[in-house]
N, C-alpha and C positions, 0 to 999 in steps of 0.2 A: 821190490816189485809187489811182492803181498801187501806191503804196510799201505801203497795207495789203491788196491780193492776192496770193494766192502766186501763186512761181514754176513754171512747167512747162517743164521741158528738151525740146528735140526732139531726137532721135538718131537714124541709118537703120540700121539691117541689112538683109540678105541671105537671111537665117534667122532666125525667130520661135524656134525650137525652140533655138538656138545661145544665142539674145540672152537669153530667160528663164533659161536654165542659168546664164549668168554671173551678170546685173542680180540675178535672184533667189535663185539656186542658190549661186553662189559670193560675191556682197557681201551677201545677206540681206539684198536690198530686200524691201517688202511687194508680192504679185505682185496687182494689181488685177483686170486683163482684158484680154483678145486676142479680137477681132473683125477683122474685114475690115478695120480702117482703122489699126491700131496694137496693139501688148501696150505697157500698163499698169502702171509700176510705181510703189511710194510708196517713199518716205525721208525722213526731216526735215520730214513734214507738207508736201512740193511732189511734183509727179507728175513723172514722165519717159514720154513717149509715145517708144514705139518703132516709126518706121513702116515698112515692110518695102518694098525697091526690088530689079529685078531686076541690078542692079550699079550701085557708085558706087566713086568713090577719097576715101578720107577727107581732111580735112583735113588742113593741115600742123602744126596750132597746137590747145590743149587746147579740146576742147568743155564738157565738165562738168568741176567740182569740188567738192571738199570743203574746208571749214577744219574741222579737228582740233586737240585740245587737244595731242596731241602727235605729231608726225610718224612718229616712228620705233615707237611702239606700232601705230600705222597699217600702216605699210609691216610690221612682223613678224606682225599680223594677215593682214597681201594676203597673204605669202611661206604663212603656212602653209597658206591654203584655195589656193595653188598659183598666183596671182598673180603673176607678175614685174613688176618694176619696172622702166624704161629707164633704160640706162646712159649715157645723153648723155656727151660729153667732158668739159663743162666741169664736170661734178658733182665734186666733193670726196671724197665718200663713194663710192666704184665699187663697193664692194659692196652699197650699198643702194640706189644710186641716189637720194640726198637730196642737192639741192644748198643748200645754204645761200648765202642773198641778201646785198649789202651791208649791211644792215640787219638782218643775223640771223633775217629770218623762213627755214624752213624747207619744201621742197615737191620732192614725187618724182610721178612720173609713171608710166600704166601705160596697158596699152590692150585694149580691150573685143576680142571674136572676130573684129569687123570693120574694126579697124587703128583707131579712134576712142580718140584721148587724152585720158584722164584724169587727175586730182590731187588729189592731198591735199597741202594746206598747213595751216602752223601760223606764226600771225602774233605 
């Protein structure tokens, strides 16, 4: 039953106005709606509710992702709408911030206005 519902991410900000510039402004999600209880975005046919808190500390570890068909068209996509990617140590690539897995898949990481880590991988 779950397997054919989609997915809805949940993410917090701090600012509505912040969250829609990036979510929708700078990754070109589809912007649904902002009401009192969440801003609304689409991607990939799943929603991300955005719900708005007067302070949090984000997680240590990635909340959303993507699989891409290819990593590093990705990450040169993030870089030019002004996106940075985290340079972790153990990444290989330090100027893309892509680390490649034992297994060859690839994934870089980046993070929303409110410290919330993202990724794009390609498996």
């Amino acid at each position: 039953m779950l397997a054919k519902g989609k997915m809805v991410g949940f993410v917090l900000t701090t600012d509505y106005d912040r969250a829609k510039a990036f979510y929708a402004g700078k990754l070109g999600f589809e912007f649904i709606s902002l009401d009192q209880f969440a801003l609304v975005v689409k991607v990939g046919g799943h929603f991300i509710r955005i719900s708005k808190v007067p302070k949090f500390t984000p997680l240590q570890g990635t909340v959303l992702g993507w699989e891409v068909a290819d990593v590093e068209a990705a990450v040169a996509w993030l870089t030019e709408r002004g996106v940075a990617t985290e340079k972790y140590p153990f990444v290989q690539d330090k100027d893309r911030g892509i680390w490649t897995t034992p297994d060859g898949s690839k994934v870089a990481w980046f993070k929303d206005p409110d410290g919330n880590i993202l990724s794009v991988s390609q498996h």
